[in-house]
C-alpha positions as CSV (number, residue, x, y, z in Angstrom):
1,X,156.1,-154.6,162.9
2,X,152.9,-155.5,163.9
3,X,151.8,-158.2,161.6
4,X,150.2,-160.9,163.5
5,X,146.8,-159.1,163.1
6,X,147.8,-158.1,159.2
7,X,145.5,-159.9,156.9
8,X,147.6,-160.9,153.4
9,X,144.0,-161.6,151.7
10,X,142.9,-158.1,152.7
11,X,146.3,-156.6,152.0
12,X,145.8,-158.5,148.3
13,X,142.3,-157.1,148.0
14,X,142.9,-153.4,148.8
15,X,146.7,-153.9,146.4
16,X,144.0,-154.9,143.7
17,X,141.4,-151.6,143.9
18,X,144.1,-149.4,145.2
19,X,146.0,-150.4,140.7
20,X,142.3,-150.1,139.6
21,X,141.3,-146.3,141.1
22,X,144.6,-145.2,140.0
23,X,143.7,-146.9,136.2
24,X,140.7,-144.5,136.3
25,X,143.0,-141.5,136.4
26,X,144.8,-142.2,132.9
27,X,140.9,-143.9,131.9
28,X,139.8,-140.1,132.4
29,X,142.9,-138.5,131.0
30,X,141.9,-140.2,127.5
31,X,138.3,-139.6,128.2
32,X,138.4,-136.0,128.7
33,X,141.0,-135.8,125.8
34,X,139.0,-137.7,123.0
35,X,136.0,-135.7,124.2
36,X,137.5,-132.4,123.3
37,X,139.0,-131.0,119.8
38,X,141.9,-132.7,118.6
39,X,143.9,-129.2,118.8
40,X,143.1,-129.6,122.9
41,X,143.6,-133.0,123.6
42,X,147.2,-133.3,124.5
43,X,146.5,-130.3,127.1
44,X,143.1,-131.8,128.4
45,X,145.4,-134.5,129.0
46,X,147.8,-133.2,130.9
47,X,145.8,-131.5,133.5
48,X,144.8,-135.0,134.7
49,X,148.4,-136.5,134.5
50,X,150.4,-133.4,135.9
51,X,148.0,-134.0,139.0
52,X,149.4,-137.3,139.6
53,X,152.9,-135.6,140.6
54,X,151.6,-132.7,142.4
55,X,149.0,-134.1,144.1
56,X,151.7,-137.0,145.1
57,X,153.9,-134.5,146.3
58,X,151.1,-132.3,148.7
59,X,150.0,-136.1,150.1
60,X,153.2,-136.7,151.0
61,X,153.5,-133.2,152.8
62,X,151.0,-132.8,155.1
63,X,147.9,-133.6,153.0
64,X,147.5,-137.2,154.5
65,X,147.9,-135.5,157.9
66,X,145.5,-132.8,157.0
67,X,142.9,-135.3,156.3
68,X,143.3,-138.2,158.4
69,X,145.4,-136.6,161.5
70,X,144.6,-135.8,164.6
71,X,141.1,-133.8,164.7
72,X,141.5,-130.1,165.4
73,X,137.9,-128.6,166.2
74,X,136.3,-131.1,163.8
75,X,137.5,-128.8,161.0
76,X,141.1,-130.4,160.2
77,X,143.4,-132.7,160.6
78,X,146.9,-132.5,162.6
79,X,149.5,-131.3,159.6
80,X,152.5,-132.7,161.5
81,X,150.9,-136.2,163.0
82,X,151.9,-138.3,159.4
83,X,153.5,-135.5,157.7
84,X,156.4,-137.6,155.6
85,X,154.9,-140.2,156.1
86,X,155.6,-140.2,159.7
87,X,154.0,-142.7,161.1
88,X,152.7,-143.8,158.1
89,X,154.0,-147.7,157.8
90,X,153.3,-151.4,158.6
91,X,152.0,-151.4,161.7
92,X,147.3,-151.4,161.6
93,X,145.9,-148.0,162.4
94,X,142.8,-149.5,163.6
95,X,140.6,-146.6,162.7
96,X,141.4,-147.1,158.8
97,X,142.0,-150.3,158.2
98,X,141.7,-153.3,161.1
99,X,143.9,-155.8,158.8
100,X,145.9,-154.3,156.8
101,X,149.1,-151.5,157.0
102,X,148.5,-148.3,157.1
103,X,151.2,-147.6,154.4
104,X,148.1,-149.2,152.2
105,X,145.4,-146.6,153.3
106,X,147.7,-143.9,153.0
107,X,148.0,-145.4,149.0
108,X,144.3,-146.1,148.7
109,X,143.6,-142.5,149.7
110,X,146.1,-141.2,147.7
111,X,144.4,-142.4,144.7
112,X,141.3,-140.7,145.3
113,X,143.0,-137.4,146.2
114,X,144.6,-137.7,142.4
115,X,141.6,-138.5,140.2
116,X,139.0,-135.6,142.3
117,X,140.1,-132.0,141.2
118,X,141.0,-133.1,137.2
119,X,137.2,-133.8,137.1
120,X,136.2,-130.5,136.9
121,X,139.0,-129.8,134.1
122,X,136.1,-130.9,131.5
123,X,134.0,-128.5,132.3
124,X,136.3,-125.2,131.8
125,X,138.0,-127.4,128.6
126,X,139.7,-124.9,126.4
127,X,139.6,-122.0,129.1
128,X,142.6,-122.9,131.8
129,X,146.3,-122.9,131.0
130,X,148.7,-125.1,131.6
131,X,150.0,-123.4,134.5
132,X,147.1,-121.7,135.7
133,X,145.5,-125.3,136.4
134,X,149.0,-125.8,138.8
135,X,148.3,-123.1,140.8
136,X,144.6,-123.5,141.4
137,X,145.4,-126.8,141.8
138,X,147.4,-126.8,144.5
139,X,145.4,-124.3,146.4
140,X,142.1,-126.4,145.6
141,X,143.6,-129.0,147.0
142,X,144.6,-127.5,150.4
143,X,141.7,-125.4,150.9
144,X,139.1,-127.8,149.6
145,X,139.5,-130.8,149.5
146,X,141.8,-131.7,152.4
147,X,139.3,-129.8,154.8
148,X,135.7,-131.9,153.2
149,X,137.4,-135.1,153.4
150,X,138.6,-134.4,156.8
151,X,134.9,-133.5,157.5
152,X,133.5,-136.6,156.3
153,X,136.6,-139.3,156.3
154,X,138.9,-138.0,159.2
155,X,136.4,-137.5,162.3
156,X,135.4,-134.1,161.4
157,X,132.0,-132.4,162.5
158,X,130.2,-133.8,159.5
159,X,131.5,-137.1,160.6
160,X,130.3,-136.8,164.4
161,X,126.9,-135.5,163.0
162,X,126.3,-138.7,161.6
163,X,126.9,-137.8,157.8
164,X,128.2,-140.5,156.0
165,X,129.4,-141.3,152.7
166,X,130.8,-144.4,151.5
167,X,133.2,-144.1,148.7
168,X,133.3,-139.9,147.7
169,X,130.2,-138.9,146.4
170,X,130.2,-135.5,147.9
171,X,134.0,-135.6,148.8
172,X,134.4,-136.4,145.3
173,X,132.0,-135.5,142.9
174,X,130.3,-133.2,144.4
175,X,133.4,-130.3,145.4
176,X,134.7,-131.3,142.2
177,X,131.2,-131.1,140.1
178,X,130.3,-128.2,142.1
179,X,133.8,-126.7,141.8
180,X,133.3,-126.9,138.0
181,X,130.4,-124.8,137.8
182,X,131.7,-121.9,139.6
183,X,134.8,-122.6,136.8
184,X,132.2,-122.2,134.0
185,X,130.7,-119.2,136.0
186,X,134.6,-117.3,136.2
187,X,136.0,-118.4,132.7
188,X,132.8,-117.7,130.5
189,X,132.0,-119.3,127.3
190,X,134.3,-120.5,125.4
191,X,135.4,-118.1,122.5
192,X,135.4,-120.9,119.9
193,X,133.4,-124.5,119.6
194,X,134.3,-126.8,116.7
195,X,131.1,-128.3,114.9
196,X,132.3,-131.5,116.0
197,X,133.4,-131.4,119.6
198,X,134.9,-135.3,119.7
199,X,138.0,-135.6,118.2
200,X,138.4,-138.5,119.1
201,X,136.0,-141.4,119.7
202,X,138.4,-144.2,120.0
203,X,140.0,-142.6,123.1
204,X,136.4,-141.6,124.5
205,X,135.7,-145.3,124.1
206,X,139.2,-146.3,125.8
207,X,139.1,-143.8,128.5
208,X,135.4,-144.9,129.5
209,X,136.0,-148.3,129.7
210,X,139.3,-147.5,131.7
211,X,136.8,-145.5,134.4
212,X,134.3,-148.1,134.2
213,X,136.6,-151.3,135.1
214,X,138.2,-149.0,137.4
215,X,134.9,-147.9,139.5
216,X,134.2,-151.4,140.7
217,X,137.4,-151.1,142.9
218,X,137.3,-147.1,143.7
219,X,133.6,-147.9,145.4
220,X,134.6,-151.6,146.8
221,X,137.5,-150.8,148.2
222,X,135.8,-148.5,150.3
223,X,135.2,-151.5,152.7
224,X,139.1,-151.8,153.3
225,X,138.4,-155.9,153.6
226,X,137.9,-158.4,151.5
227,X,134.4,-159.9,152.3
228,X,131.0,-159.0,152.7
229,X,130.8,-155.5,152.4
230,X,133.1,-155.1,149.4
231,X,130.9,-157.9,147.6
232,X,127.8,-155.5,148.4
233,X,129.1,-152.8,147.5
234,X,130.7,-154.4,144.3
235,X,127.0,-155.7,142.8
236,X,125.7,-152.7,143.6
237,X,127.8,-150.5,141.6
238,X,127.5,-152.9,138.5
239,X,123.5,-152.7,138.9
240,X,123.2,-148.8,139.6
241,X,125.8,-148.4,136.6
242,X,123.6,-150.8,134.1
243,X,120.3,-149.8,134.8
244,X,121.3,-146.1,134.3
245,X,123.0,-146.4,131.0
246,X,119.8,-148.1,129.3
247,X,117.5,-145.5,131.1
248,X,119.8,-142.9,129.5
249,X,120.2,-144.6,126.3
250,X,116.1,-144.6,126.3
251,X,116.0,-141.0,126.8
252,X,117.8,-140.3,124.3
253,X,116.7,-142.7,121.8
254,X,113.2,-141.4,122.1
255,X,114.8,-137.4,121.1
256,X,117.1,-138.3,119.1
257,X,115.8,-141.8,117.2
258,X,119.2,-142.6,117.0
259,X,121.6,-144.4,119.3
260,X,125.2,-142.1,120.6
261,X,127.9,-144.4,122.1
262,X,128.8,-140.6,123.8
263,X,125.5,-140.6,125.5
264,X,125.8,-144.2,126.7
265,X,129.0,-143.9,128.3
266,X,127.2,-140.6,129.6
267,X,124.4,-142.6,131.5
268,X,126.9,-145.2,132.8
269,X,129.3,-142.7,134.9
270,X,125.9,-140.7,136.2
271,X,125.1,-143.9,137.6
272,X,128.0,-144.5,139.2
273,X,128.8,-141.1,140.3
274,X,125.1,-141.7,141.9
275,X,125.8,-145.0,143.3
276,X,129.3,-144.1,144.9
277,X,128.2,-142.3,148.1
278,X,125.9,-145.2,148.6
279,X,127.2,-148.3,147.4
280,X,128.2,-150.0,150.8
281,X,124.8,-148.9,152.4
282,X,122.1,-149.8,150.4
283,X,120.4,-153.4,149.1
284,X,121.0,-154.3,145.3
285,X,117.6,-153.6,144.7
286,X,117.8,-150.4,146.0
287,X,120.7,-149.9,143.5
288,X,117.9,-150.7,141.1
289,X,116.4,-147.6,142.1
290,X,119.4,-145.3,142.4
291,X,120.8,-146.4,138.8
292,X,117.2,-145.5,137.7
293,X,116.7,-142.0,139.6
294,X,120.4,-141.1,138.2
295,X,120.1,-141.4,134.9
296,X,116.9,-139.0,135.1
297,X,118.3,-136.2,137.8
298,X,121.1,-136.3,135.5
299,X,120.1,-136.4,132.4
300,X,117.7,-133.3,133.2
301,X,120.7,-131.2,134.6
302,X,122.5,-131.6,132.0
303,X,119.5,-130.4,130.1
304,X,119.0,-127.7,132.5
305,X,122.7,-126.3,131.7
306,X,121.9,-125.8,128.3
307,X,119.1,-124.1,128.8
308,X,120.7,-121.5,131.0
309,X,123.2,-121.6,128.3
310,X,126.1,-122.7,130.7
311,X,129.3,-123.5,128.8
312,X,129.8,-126.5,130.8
313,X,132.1,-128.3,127.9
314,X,131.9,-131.8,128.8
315,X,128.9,-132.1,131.3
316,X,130.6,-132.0,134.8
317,X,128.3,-130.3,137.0
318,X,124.8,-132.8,135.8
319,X,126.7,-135.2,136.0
320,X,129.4,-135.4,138.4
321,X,128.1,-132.9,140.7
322,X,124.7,-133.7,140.8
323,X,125.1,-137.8,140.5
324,X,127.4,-137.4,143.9
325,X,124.5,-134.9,145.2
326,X,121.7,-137.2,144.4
327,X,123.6,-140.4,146.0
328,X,124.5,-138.7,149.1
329,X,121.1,-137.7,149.7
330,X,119.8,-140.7,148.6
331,X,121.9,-142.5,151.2
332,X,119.1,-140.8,153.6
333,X,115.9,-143.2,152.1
334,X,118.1,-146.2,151.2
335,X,120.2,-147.0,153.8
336,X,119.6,-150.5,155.4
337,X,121.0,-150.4,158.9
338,X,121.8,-154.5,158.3
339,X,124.6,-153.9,155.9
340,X,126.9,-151.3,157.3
341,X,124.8,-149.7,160.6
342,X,123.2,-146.7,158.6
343,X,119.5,-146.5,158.5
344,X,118.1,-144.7,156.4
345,X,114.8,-142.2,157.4
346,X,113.9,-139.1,158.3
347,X,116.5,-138.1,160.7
348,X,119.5,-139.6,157.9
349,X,118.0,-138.1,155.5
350,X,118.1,-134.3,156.9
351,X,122.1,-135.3,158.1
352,X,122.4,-135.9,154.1
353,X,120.8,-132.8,153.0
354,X,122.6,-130.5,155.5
355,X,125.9,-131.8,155.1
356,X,126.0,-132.1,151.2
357,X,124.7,-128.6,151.1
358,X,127.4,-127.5,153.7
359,X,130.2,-128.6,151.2
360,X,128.3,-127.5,148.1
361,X,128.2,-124.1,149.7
362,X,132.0,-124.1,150.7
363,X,133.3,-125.6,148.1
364,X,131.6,-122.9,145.9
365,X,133.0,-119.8,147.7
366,X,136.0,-120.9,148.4
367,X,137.1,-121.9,144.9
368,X,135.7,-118.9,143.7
369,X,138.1,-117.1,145.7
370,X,140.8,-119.4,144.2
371,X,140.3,-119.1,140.7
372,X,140.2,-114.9,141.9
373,X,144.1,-115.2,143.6
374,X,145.0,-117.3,140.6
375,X,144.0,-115.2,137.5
376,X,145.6,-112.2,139.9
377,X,149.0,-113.6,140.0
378,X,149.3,-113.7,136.5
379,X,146.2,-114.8,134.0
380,X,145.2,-118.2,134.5
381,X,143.0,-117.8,131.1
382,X,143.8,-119.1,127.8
383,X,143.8,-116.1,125.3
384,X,140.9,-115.7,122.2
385,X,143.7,-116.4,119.7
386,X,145.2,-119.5,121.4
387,X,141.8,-121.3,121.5
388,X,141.1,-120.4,118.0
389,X,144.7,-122.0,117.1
390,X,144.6,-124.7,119.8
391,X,145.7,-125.0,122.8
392,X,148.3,-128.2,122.3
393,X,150.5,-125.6,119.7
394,X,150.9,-123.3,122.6
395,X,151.2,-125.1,125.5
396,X,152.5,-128.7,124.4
397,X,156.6,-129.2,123.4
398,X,155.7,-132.2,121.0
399,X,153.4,-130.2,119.3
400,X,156.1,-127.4,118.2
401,X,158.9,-129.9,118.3
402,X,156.5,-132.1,115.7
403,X,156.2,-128.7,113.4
404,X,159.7,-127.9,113.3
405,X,160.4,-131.0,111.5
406,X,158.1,-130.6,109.1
C-alpha cells in the first residue's frame, strides 16, 4: 500500500464532494418528481434511483475501464485494465489523483456516471416506461457516455486536441441535454398535460436545494485536492449560480409581473450547468459574466422550444444542454492560463466549438439509434390510456398495493 504520498486532507476533501454529487442524484429524483403530475411522480422517480443500481453495476463491469483504461486509438478505454475493480485500490494512480487512492476516483467518477443519463428523463416525462428507460439505459451508457468521457477525461482524441472540460459540461449536460431532445423528437408530444404540471412544490423546493448544495462539490471536486483550485472553482460556481438566478428572475418578472419560485430555481441550475465546464478555468469575475450570459442563452432556448412547439416536459435541452454547450465554449474566451494552464483565445476557442459539436453530433445519432433497438424489442412507450390514468397506477407496486386496501 502505497500511502506515504496519500494525502488524508485530500482523501477528507474528495470523501466530502464525492456524499455531496451523490446527494444531487436523490436532490434530482424529488425535483423531477414534484415537477411532474402527481399521478407521475413516483415513476419520474424511479428512473433517477433505479440508475443508481444499474449504473453501479456497468461501473463495476468494465465501465471504469472503458473510460479511464488504457487508450485504444483515442476512441476508448481498455475494458479489461480495471474491470472488477482490478487494479482499482489504495495505491495513487498519478494520472487521476496525485494524493489520494484511486479506490476514491473510481467513487468520484462513479457519481457522475449515476446522476448524467436520468437528466434527460425530464424531458420525455410521461412518455418512457419503466423498463424501457432500463434498456436504453444501459445501452446509453455503454455507447455514449463511456466513449465521450473517455474522449475528454480518459486521454482520448478530444483530450490530445487540447479540449478541455472541467467538471462535465459537455460530458454531462450536454450528451444528456442533447440526448433529450432527440427523446422529445422519437416519443412526440405527450398525449395528455394537466393544467397544473407541478404536483408538487414542496419536493421541487427540496429536490433544488438538494442539487444546489450538491453542485458546489460536483464542480470542486473536479480539482481532486483540497487547495487552490477547488477554492476557485468553489466561488466560482456560487457567483455564476447567483447572478444567473436574479438575471432570470428579472426576465421573468418583467413578462410575467409576478415572481415563480419554478422559474428561480430554473435560472440557478442554467447557471450552473453553464459554469460547470468552466469553473476551474476561469477568474470569479469572469463567472460574473458566465452566470449572466447563462441565464439569457438559456432562458431564450427554452423560449425557442416552445415556439417550435417541442414537448420538452421539464426544460432539459435549454437548459441542461445548452448551459453545458454555452460553458464549454465559453471555456474558449475565459480561460486564464494562471489558474489551471488553459488560455483562453482564438485557437481554444475553435478546440471548444469542434469538440462540443463532435459529441453533440454523436451523441444525437447514436441515441437515436438506441431509442430505435429499444422500442423494437418490445415498446419502450407508455400507452395513450396509461398517461391519461397515470403512470404510478401502472408501473408502481405501492400504488396498486395502496388501492387494494382501500
Amino acid at each position: 500500500m502505497n500511502i506515504d504520498v496519500i494525502n488524508n486532507g485530500n482523501v477528507s476533501f474528495m470523501v466530502l464532494t464525492t456524499v455531496l454529487v451523490f446527494l444531487m442524484i436523490p436532490g434530482l429524483a424529488f425535483f423531477y418528481g414534484g415537477l411532474v403530475p402527481k399521478k407521475n411522480s413516483l415513476t419520474m422517480m424511479m428512473y433517477t434511483f433505479i440508475s443508481m443500481g444499474i449504473v453501479t453495476i456497468l461501473w463495476t463491469f468494465g465501465g471504469f475501464s472503458l473510460v479511464f483504461g488504457k487508450d485504444i486509438g483515442g476512441v476508448v478505454g481498455s475494458p479489461t485494465e480495471y474491470f472488477m475493480l482490478h487494479g482499482v485500490d489504495f495505491n495513487v494512480n498519478p494520472r487521476y489523483g496525485s494524493s489520494i487512492p484511486f479506490l476514491m476516483f473510481f467513487m468520484y467518477q462513479l457519481m457522475f456516471a449515476i446522476i448524467t443519463a436520468p437528466l434527460m428523463t425530464g424531458a420525455i416525462a410521461s412518455r418512457i416506461t419503466i423498463m424501457g428507460w432500463v434498456k436504453v439505459l444501459i445501452l446509453w451508457m455503454i455507447l455514449i457516455y463511456f466513449p465521450v468521457a473517455h474522449w475528454i477525461w480518459g486521454g482520448g482524441f478530444l483530450s490530445k486536441w487540447g479540449f478541455v472540460d472541467f467538471a462535465g459540461g459537455t460530458v454531462i449536460h450536454a450528451t444528456a441535454g442533447f440526448s433529450a431532445l432527440v427523446g422529445v423528437l422519437f416519443f412526440g408530444k405527450r398525449y395528455y398535460k394537466t393544467s397544473e404540471d407541478y404536483g408538487n412544490i414542496n419536493l421541487v423546493i427540496l429536490g433544488a436545494a438538494i442539487l444546489l448544495f450538491g453542485w458546489f462539490g460536483f464542480n470542486s471536486g473536479g480539482a481532486l485536492v483540497s487547495g487552490e483550485h477547488a477554492a476557485i472553482a468553489f466561488t466560482n460556481t456560487g457567483i455564476a449560480a447567483g447572478f444567473s438566478t436574479i438575471v432570470w428572475v428579472i426576465i421573468c418578472y418583467l413578462r410575467d409581473k409576478k415572481f415563480s419560485f419554478i422559474e428561480l430555481t430554473t435560472g440557478a441550475v442554467a447557471g450552473l450547468a453553464t459554469i460547470t465546464p468552466c469553473s476551474g478555468y476561469v477568474s470569479p469575475q469572469s463567472s460574473v459574466l458566465i452566470g449572466i450570459i447563462a441565464a439569457f442563452v438559456c432562458y431564450g432556448c427554452l423560449q425557442l422550444s416552445i415556439k417550435l412547439k417541442l414537448d420538452d416536459a421539464l426544460g432539459v435541452w435549454g437548459v441542461h444542454g445548452m448551459g453545458g454547450v454555452t460553458g464549454s465554449i465559453l471555456v474558449g474566451i475565459f480561460a486564464a492560463s494562471n489558474l489551471d494552464g488553459v488560455s483562453g483565445g482564438f485557437h481554444q476557442f475553435i478546440i471548444q466549438l469542434l469538440g462540443v459539436s463532435i459529441v453533440i453530433v454523436y451523441s444525437c445519432i447514436v441515441c437515436w439509434a438506441i431509442f430505435k433497438i429499444c422500442d423494437l424489442t418490445g415498446s419502450i412507450r407508455v400507452p395513450k390510456d396509461v398517461q391519461e390514468k397515470g403512470l404510478d397506477q401502472k408501473y408502481i407496486t405501492e400504488i396498486v398495493d395502496c388501492k387494494s386496501s382501500n
